[in-house]
TORKOL-4160 file (C-alpha; in steps of 0.2 Angstrom, whole numbers, padded with zeros to 4 digits, m for minus):
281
<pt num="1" X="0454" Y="0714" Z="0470"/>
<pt num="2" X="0446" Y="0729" Z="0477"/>
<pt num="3" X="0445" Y="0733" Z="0496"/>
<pt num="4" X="0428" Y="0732" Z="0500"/>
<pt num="5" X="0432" Y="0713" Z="0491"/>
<pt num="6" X="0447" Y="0711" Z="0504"/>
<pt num="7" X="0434" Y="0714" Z="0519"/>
<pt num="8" X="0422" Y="0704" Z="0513"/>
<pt num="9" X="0433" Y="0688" Z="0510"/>
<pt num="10" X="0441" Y="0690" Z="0526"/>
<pt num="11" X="0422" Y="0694" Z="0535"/>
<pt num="12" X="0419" Y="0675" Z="0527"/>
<pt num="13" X="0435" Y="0666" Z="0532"/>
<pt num="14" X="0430" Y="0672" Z="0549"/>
<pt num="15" X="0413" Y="0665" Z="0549"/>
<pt num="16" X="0417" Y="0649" Z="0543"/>
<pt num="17" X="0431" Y="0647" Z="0559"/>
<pt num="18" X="0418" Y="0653" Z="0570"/>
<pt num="19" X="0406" Y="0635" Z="0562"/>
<pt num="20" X="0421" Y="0623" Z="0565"/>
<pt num="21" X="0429" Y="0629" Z="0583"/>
<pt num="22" X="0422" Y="0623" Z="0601"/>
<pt num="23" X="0413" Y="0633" Z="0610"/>
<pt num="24" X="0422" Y="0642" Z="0628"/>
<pt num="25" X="0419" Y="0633" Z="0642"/>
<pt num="26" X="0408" Y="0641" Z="0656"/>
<pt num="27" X="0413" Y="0644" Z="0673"/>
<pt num="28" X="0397" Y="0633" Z="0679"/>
<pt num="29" X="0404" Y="0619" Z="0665"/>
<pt num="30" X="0421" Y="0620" Z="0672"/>
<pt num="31" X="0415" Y="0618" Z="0691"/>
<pt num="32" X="0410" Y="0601" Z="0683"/>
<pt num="33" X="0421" Y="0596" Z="0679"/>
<pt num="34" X="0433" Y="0598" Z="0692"/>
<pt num="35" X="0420" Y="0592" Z="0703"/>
<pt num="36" X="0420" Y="0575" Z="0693"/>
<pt num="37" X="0440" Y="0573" Z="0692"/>
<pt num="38" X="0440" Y="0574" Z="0709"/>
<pt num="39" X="0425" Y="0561" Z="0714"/>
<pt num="40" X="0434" Y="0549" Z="0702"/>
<pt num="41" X="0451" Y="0552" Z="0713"/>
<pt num="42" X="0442" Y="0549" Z="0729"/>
<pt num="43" X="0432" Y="0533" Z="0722"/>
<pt num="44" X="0450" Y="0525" Z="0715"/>
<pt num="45" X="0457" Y="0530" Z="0734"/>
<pt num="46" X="0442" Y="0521" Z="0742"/>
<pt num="47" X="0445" Y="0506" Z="0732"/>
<pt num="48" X="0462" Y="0505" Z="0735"/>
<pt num="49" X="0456" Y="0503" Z="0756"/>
<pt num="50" X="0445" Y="0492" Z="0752"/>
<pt num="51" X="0451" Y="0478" Z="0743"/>
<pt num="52" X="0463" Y="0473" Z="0759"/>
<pt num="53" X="0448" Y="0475" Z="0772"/>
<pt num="54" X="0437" Y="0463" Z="0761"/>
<pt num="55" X="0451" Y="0451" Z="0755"/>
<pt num="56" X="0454" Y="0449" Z="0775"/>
<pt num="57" X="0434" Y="0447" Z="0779"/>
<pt num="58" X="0436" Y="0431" Z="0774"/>
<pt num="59" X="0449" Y="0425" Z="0785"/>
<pt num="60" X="0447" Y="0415" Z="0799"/>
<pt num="61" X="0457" Y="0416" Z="0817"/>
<pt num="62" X="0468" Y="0400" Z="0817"/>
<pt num="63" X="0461" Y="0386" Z="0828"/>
<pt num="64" X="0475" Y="0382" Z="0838"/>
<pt num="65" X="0474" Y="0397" Z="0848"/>
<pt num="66" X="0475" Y="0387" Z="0865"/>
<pt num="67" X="0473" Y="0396" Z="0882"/>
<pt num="68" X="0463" Y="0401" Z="0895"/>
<pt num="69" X="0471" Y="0419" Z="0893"/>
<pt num="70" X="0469" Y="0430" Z="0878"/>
<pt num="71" X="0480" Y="0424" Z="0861"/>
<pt num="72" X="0497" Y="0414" Z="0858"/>
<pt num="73" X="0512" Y="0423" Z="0858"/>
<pt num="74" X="0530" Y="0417" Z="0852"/>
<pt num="75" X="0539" Y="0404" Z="0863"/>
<pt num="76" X="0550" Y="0411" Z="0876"/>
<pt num="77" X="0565" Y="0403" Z="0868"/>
<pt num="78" X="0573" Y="0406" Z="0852"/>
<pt num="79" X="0574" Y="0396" Z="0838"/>
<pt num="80" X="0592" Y="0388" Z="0843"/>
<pt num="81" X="0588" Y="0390" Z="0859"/>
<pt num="82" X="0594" Y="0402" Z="0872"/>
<pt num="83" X="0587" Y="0421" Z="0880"/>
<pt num="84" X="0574" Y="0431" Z="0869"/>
<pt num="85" X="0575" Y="0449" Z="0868"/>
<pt num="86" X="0572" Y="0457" Z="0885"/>
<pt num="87" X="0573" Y="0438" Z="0894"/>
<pt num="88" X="0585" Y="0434" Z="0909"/>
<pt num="89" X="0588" Y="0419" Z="0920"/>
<pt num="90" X="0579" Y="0416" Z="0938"/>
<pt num="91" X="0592" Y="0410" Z="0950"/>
<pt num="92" X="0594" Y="0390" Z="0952"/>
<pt num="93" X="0589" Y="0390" Z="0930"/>
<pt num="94" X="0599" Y="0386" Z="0915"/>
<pt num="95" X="0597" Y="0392" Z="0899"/>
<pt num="96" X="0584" Y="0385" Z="0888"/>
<pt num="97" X="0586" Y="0371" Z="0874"/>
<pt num="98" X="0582" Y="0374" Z="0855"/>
<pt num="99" X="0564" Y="0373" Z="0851"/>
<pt num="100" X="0562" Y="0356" Z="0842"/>
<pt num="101" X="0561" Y="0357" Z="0823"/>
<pt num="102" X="0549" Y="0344" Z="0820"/>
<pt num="103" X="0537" Y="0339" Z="0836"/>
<pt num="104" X="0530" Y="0322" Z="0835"/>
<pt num="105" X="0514" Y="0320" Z="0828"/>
<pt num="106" X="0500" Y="0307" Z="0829"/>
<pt num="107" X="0484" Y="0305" Z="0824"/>
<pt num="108" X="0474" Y="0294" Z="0836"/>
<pt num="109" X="0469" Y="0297" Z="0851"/>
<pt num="110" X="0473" Y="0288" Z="0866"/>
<pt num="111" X="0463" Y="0273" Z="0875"/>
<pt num="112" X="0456" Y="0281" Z="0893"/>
<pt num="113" X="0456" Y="0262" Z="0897"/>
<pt num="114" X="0476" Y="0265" Z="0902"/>
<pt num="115" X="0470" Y="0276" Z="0914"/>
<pt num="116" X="0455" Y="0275" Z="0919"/>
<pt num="117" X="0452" Y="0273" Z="0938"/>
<pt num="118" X="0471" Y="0274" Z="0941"/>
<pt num="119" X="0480" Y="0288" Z="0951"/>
<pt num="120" X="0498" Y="0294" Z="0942"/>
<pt num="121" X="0513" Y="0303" Z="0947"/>
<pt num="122" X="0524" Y="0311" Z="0934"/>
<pt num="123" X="0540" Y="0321" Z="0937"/>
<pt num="124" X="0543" Y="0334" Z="0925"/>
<pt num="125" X="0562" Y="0338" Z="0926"/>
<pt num="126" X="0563" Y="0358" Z="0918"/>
<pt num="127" X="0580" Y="0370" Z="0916"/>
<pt num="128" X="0575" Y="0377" Z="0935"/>
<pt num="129" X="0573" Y="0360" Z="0942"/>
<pt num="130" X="0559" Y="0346" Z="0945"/>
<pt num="131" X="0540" Y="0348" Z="0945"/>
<pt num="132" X="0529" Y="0333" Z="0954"/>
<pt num="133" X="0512" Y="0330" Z="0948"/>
<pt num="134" X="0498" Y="0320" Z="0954"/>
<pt num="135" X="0486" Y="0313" Z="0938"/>
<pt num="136" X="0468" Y="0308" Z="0942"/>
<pt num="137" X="0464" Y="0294" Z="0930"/>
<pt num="138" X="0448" Y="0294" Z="0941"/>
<pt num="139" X="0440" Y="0311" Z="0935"/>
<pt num="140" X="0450" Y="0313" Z="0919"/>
<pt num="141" X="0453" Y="0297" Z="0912"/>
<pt num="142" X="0454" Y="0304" Z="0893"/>
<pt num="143" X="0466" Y="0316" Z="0899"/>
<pt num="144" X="0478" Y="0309" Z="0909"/>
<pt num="145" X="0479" Y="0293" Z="0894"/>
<pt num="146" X="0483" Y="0306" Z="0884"/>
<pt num="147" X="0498" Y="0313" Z="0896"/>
<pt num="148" X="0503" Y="0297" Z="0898"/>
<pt num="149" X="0505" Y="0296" Z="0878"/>
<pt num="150" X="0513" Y="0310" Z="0875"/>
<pt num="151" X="0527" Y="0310" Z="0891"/>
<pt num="152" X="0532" Y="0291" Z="0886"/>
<pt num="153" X="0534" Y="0298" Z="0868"/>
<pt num="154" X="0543" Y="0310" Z="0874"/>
<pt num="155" X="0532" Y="0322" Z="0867"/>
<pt num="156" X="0537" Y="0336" Z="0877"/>
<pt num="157" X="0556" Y="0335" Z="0877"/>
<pt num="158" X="0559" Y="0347" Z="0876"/>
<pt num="159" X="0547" Y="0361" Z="0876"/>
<pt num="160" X="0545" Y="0380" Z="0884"/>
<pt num="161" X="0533" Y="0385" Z="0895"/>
<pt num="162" X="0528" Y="0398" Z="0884"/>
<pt num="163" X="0514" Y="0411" Z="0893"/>
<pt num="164" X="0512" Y="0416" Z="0910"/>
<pt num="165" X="0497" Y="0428" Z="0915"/>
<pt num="166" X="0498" Y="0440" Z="0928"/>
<pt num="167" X="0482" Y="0449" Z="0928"/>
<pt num="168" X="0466" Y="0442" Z="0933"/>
<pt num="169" X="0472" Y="0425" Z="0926"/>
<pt num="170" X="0487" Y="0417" Z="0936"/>
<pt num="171" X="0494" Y="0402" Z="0924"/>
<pt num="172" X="0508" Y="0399" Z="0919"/>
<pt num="173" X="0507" Y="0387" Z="0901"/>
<pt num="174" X="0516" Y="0372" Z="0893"/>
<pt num="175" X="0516" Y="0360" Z="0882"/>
<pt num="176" X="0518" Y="0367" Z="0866"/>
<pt num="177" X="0537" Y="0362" Z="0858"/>
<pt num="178" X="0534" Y="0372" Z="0846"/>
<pt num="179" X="0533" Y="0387" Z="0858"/>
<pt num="180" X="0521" Y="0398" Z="0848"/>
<pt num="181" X="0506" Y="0391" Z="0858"/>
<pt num="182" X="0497" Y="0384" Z="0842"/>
<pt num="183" X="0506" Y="0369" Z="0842"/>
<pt num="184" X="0496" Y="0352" Z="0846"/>
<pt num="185" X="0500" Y="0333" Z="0844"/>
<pt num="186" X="0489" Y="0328" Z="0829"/>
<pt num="187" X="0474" Y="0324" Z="0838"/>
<pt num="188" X="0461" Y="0333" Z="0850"/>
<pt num="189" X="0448" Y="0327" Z="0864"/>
<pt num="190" X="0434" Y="0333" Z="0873"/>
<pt num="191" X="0432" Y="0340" Z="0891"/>
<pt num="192" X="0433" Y="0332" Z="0908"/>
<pt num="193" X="0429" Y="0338" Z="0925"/>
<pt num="194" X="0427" Y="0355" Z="0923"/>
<pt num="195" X="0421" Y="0366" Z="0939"/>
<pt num="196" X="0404" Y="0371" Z="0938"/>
<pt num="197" X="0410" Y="0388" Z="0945"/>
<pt num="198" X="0425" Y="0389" Z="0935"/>
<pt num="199" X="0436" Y="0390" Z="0950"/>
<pt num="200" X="0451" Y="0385" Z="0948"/>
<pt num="201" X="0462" Y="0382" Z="0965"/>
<pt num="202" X="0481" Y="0386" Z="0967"/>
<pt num="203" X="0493" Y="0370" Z="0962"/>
<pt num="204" X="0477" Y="0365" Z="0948"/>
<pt num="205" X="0484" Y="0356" Z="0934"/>
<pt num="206" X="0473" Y="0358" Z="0917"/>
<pt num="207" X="0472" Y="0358" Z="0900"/>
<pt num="208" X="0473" Y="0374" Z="0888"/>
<pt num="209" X="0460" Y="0372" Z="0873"/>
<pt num="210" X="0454" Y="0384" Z="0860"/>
<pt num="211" X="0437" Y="0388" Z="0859"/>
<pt num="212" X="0431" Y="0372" Z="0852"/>
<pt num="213" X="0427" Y="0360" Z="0868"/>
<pt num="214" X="0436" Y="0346" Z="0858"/>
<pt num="215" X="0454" Y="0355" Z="0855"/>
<pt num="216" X="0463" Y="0346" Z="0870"/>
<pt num="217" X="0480" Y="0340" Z="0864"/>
<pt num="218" X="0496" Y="0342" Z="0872"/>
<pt num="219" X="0495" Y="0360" Z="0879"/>
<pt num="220" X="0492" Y="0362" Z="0899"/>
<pt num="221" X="0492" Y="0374" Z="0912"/>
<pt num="222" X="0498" Y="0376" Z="0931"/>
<pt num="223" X="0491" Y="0389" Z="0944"/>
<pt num="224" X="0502" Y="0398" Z="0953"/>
<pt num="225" X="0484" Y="0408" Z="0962"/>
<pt num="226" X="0468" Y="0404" Z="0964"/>
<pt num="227" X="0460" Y="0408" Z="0947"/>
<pt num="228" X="0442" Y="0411" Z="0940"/>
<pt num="229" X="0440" Y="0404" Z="0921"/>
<pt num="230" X="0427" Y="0407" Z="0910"/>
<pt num="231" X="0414" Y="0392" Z="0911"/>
<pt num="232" X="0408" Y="0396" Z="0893"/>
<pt num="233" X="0410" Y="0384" Z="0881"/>
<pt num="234" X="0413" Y="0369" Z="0895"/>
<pt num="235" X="0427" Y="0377" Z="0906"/>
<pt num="236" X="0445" Y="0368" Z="0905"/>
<pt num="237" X="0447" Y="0349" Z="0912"/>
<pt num="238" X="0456" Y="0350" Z="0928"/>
<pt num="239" X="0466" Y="0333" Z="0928"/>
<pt num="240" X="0478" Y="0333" Z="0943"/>
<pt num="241" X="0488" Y="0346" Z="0954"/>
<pt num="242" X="0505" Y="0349" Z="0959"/>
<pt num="243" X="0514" Y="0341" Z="0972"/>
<pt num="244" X="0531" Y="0349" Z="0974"/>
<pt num="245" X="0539" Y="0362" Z="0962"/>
<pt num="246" X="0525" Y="0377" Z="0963"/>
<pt num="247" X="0539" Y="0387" Z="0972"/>
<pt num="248" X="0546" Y="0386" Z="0955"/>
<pt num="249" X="0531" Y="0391" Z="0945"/>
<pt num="250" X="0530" Y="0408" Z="0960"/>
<pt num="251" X="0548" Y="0410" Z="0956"/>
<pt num="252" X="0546" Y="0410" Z="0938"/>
<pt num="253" X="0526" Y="0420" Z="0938"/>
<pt num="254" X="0537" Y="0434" Z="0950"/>
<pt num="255" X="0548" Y="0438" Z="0935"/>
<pt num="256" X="0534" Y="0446" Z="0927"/>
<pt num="257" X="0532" Y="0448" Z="0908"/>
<pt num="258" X="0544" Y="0453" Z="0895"/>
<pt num="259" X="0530" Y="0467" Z="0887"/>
<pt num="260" X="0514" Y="0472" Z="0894"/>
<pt num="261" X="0500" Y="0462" Z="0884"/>
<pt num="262" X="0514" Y="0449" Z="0878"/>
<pt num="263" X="0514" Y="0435" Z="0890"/>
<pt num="264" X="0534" Y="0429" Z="0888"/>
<pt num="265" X="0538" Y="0426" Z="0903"/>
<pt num="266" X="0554" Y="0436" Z="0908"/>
<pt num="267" X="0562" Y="0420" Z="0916"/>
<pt num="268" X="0562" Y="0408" Z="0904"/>
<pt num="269" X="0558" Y="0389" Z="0909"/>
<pt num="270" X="0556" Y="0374" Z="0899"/>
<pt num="271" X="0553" Y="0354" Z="0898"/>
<pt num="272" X="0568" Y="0342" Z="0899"/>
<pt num="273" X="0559" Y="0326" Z="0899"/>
<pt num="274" X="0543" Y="0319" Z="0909"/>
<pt num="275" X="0543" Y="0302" Z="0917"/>
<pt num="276" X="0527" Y="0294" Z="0925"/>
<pt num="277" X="0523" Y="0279" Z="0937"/>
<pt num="278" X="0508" Y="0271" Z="0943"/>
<pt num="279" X="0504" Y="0277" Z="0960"/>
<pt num="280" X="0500" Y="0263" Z="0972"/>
<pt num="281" X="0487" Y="0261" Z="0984"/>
């Protein structure tokens, strides 16, 4: 094979590489392409943050949110009882039982017959000694049968006063054994005697609800100063007032809170056992 027949062998293999190989990629081409690696990144990331936000849109806030305050909090004992975390006894208080493991649970609602018309008395003995109310069967008739109930079931024993408010709002809340503040007795019943103005005098004994007007149950609320309630929704059924023992609630609302937006009371307090007599005329 002559030269000139090398050259022009080799001049063909080359041509016929030059058919079968891609052609370079372009600095516009490339930009591209990186361009569109990168949206896909970004699109995969986005998806990833969404999927929690729309899984949680469709949640709903639990019902049993009771308070005239802001949302429940953990109860100011612990589970086998004694001091939380940053907790400490008031003078003339003993340390707090174990929240119950199973609170009673019923699912009709009280006759307001038992009480209707009637005045009550019920002692409430607590770990920093006894609190004396006076029930108006009178104004609240649902609500008072429905204390009755629950204090001769013994409902309540025992059971933290789990939230004190200190700003704007001055309450100091029970009733909930399970001490979370979304506990509740198994049934639930409409307002009674409301103020108008939603002013609500020192020593007012009330009922704590959600934001459904029919939520009473078992949780209620004492004030320690002359508050001003939201009348939105109905108000809160004021259904007695205290007639010795606030000086404990002052003593207890003076300890202040455990954490700033966490209303755990720093003294701890909690129901014993509530007893309740007909009051005679």
């Amino acid at each position: 094979m002559t030269k000139e027949q090398e050259r022009a062998r080799a001049r063909r293999r080359h041509e016929e590489q030059q058919k079968t190989a891609k052609p370079p990629v372009g600095d516009a081409t490339r930009d591209k392409q990186v361009f569109g690696v990168i949206l896909a990144v970004i699109l995969v990331i986005a998806a990833v943050i969404a999927v929690p936000k729309i899984v949680g849109s469709s949640d709903t806030p639990s019902a049993a949110s009771t308070a005239p305050a802001t949302q429940p909090t953990d109860g100011a004992t612990t589970s086998s009882g004694g001091l939380a975390a940053g907790q400490k006894l008031a003078a003339g208080c003993t340390a707090p039982p174990a929240l119950q493991a199973k609170p009673k649970q019923q699912t009709t609602v009280p006759s307001k017959a038992t009480a209707a018309g009637k005045t009550f008395v019920a002692t409430v003995k607590t770990t920093c000694g006894d609190l004396v109310l006076e029930l108006d069967g009178a104004k609240a008739p649902q609500t008072v049968a429905s204390f009755l109930n629950l204090a001769k079931t013994g409902y309540w024993a025992p059971s933290p006063c789990h939230r004190l408010t200190t700003d704007g709002i001055y309450v100091l809340q029970c009733g909930d054994p399970t001490g979370t503040g979304q506990g509740d007795p198994g049934y639930g019943f409409g307002i009674e005697n409301a103020p108008k103005d939603g002013k609500y005098p020192r020593g007012v004994l009330a009922m704590a609800r959600t934001q459904d007007p029919n939520s009473n149950g078992g949780q209620f609320f004492i004030t320690y100063k002359e508050t001003q309630l939201p009348t939105d929704g109905g108000g809160y059924t004021i259904f007695g007032k205290v007639t010795k023992g606030l000086d404990i609630v002052d003593k207890i609302a003076a300890g202040g809170l455990v954490a700033a937006g966490e209303p755990t009371p720093v003294n701890p307090i909690s129901i014993l056992s509530v007893t309740v007599t007909e009051k005679k005329a």
